[in-house]
DRENDO-1510 file (C-alpha; in Angstrom, 1 decimal, always signed):
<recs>
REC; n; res; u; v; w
REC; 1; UNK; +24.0; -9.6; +6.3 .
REC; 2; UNK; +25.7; -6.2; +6.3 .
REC; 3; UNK; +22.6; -4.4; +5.0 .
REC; 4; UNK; +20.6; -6.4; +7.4 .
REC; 5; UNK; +22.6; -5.3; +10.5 .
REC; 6; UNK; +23.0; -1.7; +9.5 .
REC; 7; UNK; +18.7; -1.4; +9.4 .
REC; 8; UNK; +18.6; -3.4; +12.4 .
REC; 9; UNK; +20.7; -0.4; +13.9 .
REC; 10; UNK; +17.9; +2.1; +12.9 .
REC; 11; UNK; +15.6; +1.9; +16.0 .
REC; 12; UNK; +13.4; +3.6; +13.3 .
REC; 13; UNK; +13.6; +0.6; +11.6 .
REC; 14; UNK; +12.8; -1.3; +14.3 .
REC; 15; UNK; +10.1; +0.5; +15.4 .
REC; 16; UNK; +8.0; +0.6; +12.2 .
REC; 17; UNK; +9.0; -3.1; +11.0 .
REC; 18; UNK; +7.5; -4.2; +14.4 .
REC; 19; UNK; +4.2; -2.3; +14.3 .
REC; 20; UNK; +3.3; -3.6; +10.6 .
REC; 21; UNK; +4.6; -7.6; +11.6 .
REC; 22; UNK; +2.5; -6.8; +14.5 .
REC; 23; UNK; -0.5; -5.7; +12.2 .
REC; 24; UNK; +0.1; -8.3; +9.9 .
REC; 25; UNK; -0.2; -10.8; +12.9 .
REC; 26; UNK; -3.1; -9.6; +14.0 .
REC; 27; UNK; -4.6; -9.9; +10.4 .
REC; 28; UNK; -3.2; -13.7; +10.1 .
REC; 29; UNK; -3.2; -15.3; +13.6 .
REC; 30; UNK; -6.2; -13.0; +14.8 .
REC; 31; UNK; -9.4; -15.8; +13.5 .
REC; 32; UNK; -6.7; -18.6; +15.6 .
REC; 33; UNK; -7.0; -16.9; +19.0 .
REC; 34; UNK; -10.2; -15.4; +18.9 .
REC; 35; UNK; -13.5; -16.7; +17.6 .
REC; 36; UNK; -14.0; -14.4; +14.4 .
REC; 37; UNK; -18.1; -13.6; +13.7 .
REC; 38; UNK; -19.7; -11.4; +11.6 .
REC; 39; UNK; -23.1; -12.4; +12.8 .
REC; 40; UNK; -25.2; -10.5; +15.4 .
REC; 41; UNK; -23.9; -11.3; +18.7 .
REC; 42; UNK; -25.5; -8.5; +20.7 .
REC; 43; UNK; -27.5; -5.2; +20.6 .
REC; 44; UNK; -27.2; -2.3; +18.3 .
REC; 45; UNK; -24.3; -0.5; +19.3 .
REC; 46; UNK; -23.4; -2.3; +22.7 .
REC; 47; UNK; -20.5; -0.3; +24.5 .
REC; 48; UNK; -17.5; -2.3; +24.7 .
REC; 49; UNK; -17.6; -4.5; +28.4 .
REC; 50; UNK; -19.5; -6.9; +29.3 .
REC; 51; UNK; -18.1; -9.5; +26.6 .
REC; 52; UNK; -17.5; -7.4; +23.7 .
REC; 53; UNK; -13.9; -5.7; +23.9 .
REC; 54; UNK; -14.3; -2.8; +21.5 .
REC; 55; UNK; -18.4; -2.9; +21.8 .
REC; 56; UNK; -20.7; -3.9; +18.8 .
REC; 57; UNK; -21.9; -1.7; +15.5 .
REC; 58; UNK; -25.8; -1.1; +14.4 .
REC; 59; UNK; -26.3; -4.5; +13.5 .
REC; 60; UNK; -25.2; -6.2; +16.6 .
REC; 61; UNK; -21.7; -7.9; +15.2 .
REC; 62; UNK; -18.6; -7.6; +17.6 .
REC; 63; UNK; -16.3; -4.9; +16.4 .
REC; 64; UNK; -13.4; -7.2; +17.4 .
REC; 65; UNK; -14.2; -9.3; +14.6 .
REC; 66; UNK; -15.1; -6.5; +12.1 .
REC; 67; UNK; -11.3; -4.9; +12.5 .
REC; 68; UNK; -9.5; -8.4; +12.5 .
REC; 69; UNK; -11.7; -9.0; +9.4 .
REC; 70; UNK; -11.4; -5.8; +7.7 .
REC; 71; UNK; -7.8; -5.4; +8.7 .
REC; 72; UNK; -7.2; -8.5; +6.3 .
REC; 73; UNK; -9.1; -7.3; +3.6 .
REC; 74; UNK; -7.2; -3.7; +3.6 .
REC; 75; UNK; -3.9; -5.0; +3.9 .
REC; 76; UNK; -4.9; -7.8; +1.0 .
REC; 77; UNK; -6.0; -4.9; -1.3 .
REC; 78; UNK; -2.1; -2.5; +0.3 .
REC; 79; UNK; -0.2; -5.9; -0.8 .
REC; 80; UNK; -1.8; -6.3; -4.1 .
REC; 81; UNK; -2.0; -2.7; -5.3 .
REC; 82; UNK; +1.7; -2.5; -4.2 .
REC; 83; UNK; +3.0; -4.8; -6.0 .
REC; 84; UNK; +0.9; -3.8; -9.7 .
REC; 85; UNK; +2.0; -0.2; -9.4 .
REC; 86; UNK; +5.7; -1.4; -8.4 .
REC; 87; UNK; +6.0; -3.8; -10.5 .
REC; 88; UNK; +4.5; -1.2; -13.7 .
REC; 89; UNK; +5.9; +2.1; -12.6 .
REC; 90; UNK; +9.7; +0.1; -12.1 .
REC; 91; UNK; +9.8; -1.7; -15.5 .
REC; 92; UNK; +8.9; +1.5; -17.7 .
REC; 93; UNK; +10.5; +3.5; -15.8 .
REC; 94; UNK; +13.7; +1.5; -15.6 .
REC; 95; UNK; +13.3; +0.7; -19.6 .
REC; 96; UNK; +12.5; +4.5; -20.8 .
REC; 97; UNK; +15.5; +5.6; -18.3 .
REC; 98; UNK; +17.8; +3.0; -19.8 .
REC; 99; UNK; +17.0; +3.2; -23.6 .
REC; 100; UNK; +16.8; +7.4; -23.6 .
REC; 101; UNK; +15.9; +9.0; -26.8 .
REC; 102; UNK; +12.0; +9.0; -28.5 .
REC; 103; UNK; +11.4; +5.7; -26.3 .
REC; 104; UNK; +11.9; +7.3; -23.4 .
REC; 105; UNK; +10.2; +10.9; -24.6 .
REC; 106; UNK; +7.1; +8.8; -25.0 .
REC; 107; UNK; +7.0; +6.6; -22.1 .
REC; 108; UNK; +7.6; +10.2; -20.4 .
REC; 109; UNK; +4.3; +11.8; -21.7 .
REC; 110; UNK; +2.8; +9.0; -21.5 .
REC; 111; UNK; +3.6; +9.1; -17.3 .
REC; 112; UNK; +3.1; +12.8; -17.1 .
REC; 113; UNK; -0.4; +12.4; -18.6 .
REC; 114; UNK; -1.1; +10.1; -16.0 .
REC; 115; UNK; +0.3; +12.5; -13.3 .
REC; 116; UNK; -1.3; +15.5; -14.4 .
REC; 117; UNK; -4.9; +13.9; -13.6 .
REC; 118; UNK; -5.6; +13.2; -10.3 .
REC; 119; UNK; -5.3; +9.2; -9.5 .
REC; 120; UNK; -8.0; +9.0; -7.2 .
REC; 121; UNK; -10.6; +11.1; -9.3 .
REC; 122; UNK; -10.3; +8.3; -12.1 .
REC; 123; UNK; -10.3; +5.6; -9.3 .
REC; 124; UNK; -13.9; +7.1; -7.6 .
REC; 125; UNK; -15.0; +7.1; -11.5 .
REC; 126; UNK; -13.8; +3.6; -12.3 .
REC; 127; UNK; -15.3; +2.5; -8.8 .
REC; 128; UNK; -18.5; +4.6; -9.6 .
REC; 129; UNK; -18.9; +2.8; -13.2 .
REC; 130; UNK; -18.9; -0.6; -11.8 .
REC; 131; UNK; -22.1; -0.9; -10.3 .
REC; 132; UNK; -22.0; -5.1; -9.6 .
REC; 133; UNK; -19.0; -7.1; -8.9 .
REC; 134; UNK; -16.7; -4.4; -6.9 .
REC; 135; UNK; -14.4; -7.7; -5.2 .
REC; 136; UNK; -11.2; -6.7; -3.2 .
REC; 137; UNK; -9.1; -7.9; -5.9 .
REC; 138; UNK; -10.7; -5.4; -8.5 .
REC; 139; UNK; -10.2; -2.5; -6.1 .
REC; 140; UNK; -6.8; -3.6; -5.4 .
REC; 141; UNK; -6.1; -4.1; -9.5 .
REC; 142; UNK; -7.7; -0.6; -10.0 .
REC; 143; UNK; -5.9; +1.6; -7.2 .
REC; 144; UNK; -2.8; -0.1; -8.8 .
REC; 145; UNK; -3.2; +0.4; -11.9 .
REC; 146; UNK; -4.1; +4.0; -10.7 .
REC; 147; UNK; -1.2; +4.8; -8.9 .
REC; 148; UNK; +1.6; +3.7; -10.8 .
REC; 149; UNK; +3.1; +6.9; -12.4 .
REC; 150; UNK; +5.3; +8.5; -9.2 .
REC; 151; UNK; +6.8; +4.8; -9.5 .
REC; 152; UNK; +7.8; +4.6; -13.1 .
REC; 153; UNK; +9.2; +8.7; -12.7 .
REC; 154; UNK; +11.3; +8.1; -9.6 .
REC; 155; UNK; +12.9; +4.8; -11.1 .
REC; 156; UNK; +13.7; +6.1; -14.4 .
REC; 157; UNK; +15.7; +9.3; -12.6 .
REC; 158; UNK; +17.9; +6.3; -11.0 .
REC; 159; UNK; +17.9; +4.1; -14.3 .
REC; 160; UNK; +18.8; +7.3; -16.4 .
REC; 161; UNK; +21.9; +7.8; -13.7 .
REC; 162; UNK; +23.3; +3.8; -14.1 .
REC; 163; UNK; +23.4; +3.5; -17.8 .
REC; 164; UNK; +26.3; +5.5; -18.3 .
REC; 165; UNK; +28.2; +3.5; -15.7 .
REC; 166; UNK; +31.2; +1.4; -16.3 .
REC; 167; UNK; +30.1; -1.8; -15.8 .
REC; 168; UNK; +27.1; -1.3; -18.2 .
REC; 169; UNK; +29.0; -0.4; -20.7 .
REC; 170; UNK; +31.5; -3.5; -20.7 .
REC; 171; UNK; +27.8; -5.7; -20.7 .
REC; 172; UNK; +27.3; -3.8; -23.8 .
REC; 173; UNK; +30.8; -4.6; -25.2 .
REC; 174; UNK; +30.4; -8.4; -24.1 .
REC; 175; UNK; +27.3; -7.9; -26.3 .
REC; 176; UNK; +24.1; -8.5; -23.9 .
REC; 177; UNK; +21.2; -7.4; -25.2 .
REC; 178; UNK; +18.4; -5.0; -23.5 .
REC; 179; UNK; +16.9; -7.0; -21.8 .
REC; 180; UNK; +19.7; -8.9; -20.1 .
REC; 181; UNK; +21.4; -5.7; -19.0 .
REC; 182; UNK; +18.1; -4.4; -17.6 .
REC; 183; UNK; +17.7; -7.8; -15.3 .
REC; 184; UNK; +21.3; -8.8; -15.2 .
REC; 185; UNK; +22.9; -5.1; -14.3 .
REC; 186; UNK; +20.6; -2.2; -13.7 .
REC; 187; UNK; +17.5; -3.2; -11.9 .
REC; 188; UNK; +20.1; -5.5; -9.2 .
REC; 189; UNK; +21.3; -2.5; -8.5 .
REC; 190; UNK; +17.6; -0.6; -7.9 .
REC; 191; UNK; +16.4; -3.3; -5.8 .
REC; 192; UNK; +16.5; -1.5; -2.3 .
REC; 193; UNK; +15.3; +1.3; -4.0 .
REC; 194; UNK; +12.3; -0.4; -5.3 .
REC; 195; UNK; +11.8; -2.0; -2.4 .
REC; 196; UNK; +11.3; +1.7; -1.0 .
REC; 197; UNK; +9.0; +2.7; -3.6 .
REC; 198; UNK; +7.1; -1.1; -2.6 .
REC; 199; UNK; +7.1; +0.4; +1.1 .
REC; 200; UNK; +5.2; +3.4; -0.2 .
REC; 201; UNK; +3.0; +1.7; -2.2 .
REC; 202; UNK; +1.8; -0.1; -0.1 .
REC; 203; UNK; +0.4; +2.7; +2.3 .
REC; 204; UNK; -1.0; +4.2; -0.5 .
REC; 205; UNK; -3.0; +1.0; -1.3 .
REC; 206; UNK; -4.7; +1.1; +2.1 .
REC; 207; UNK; -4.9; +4.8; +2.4 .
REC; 208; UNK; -6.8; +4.6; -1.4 .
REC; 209; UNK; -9.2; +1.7; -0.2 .
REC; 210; UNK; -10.0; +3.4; +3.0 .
REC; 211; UNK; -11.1; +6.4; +1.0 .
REC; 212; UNK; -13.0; +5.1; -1.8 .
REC; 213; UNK; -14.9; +2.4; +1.0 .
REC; 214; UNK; -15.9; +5.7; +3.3 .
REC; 215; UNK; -17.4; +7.1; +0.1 .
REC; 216; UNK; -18.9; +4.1; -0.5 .
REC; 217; UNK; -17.7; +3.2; -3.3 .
REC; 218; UNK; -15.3; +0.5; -2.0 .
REC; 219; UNK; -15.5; -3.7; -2.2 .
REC; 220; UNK; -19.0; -4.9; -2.0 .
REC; 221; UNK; -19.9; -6.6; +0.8 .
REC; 222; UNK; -16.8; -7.4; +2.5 .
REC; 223; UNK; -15.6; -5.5; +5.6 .
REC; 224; UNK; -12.8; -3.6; +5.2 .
REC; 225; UNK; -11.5; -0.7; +7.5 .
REC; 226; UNK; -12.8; +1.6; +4.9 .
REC; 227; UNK; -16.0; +0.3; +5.2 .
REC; 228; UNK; -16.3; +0.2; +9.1 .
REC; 229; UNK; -15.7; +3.8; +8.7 .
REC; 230; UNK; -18.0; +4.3; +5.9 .
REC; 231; UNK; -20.7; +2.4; +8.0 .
REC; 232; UNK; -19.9; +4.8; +11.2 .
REC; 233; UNK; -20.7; +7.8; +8.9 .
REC; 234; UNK; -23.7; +6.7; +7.4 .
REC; 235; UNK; -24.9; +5.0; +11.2 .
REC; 236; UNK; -24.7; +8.7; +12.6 .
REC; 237; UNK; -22.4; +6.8; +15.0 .
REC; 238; UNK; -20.4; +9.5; +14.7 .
REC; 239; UNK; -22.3; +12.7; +15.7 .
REC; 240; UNK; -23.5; +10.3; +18.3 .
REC; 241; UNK; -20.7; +9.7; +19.9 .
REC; 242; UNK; -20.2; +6.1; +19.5 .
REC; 243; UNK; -16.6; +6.4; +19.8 .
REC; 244; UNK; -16.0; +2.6; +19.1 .
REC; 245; UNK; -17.6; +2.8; +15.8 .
REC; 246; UNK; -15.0; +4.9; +14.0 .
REC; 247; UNK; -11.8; +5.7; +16.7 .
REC; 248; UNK; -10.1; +2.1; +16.4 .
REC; 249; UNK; -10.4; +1.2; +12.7 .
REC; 250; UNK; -8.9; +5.1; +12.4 .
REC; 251; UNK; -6.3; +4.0; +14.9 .
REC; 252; UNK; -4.9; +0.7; +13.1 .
REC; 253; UNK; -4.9; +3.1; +9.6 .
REC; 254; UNK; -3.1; +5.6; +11.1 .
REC; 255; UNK; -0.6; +3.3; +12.9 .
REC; 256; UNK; +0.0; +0.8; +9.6 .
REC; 257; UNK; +0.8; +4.2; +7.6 .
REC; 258; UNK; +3.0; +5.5; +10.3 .
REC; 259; UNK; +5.0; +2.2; +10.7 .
REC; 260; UNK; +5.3; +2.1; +6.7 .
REC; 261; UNK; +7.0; +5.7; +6.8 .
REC; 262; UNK; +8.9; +5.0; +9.4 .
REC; 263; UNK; +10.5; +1.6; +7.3 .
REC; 264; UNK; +10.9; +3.6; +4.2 .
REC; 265; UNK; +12.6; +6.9; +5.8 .
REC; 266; UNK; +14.8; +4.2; +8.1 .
REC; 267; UNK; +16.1; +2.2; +4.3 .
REC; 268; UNK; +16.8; +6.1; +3.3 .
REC; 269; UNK; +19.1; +6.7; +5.9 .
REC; 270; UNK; +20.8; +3.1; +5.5 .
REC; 271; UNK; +21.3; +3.0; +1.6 .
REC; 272; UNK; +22.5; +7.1; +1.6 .
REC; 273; UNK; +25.3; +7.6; +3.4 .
REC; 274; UNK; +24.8; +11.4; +3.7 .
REC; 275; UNK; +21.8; +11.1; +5.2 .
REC; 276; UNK; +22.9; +8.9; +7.9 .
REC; 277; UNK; +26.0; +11.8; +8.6 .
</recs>
């Protein structure tokens, strides 16, 4: 309750948690309140009035529906991205940190390899190879299991710093194994920390997607926010200046990033008391 009350001091907190439960609402109770279509309902590229709030694209379809649409989709492929690259990058990192030695040396290269090559060229060649078939879930399993390696080296730094604490060593004396002291006593104590790296994630999920889809080289006929941009581009729509095509999926990107940054430098301030001095 403590830790809850101290974020709920951080209007930065506040401010970012709203945006993204707002975003999320939108994605989850948008189809409830409004009538959610993706088939022609107007002319190409109608302005928004007249029925259609935020206009309609080349083929007719209300853009209202498009963003609540592909506002699910990029936050389905954020979530699930997030939580492979956590969920990798934590447990070697936390495992290498604890354990030390040749484990750790090789779990080490192993990450730096990955690091040293760009993550999103080997996630436009993986998406480029897979010419059928490119389903959210497959993006999202790819751009995780892309962007894992700034995980595993930030948790093992922390891991590497616990082992040589008090209480780990008395688990050792009490004879727990690995494994236990890894759930039981280090990664307990890693779990806001985590939960940051999650945060971060996350945006780099729906940034990743966003990217790949405006190359076109993103989920296969789904809408996404990626792809309404990607559609913009190819359209013309934007050397046209059919602001609606491109300026509000652009908008709800930039504003689910910001309100993720704003979340994870908020739990920074909360769980290190020098930087809230």
């Amino acid at each position: 309750m403590k830790f809850l009350r101290n974020m709920l001091k951080s209007p930065m907190f506040v401010v970012g948690m709203g945006l993204f439960i707002l975003t999320l609402a939108i994605a989850i109770l948008g189809p409830v309140f409004y009538k959610v279509t993706l088939e022609q309902v107007g002319g190409q590229y109608a302005p928004p009035g007249n029925g259609y709030l935020f206009g309609t694209d080349d083929l007719g379809r209300d853009y209202v529906s498009l963003l609540i649409d592909g506002l699910r989709s990029s936050l389905y492929v954020g979530f699930l991205a997030g939580i492979i690259a956590t969920t990798v990058g934590t447990l070697l990192g936390v495992y290498g940190g604890f354990k030390g030695g040749w484990i750790d040396d090789v779990l080490n290269m192993f990450t730096n390899l990955f690091i040293v090559i760009p993550s999103f060229v080997v996630l436009i060649l993986i998406s480029a190879s897979i010419k059928d078939g490119r389903s959210l879930t497959l993006i999202g399993l790819i751009i995780g299991c892309t962007t894992w390696t700034w995980s595993a080296r930030a948790v093992r730094a922390q891991a590497a710093a616990l082992k040589s604490r008090d209480h780990i060593s008395l688990a050792r004396i009490n004879g727990d194994g690995t494994l236990a002291i890894l759930f039981k006593h280090i990664l307990p104590y890693l779990l806001s920390y985590v939960f940051m790296v999650f945060i971060l994630q996350i945006a780099s999920g729906i940034l990743s997607e966003a990217a790949i889809s405006m190359i076109g080289l993103g989920p296969l006929d789904t809408v996404s926010l990626g792809s309404i941009l990607n559609q913009a581009k190819n359209t013309g729509a934007l050397g046209d200046g059919v602001w609606w095509a491109f300026i509000p999926a652009t908008i709800i990107i930039t504003v689910i990033v910001f309100a993720l940054y704003l979340v994870n430098t908020s739990m920074e301030g909360v769980f290190n008391p020098r930087l809230r001095k």
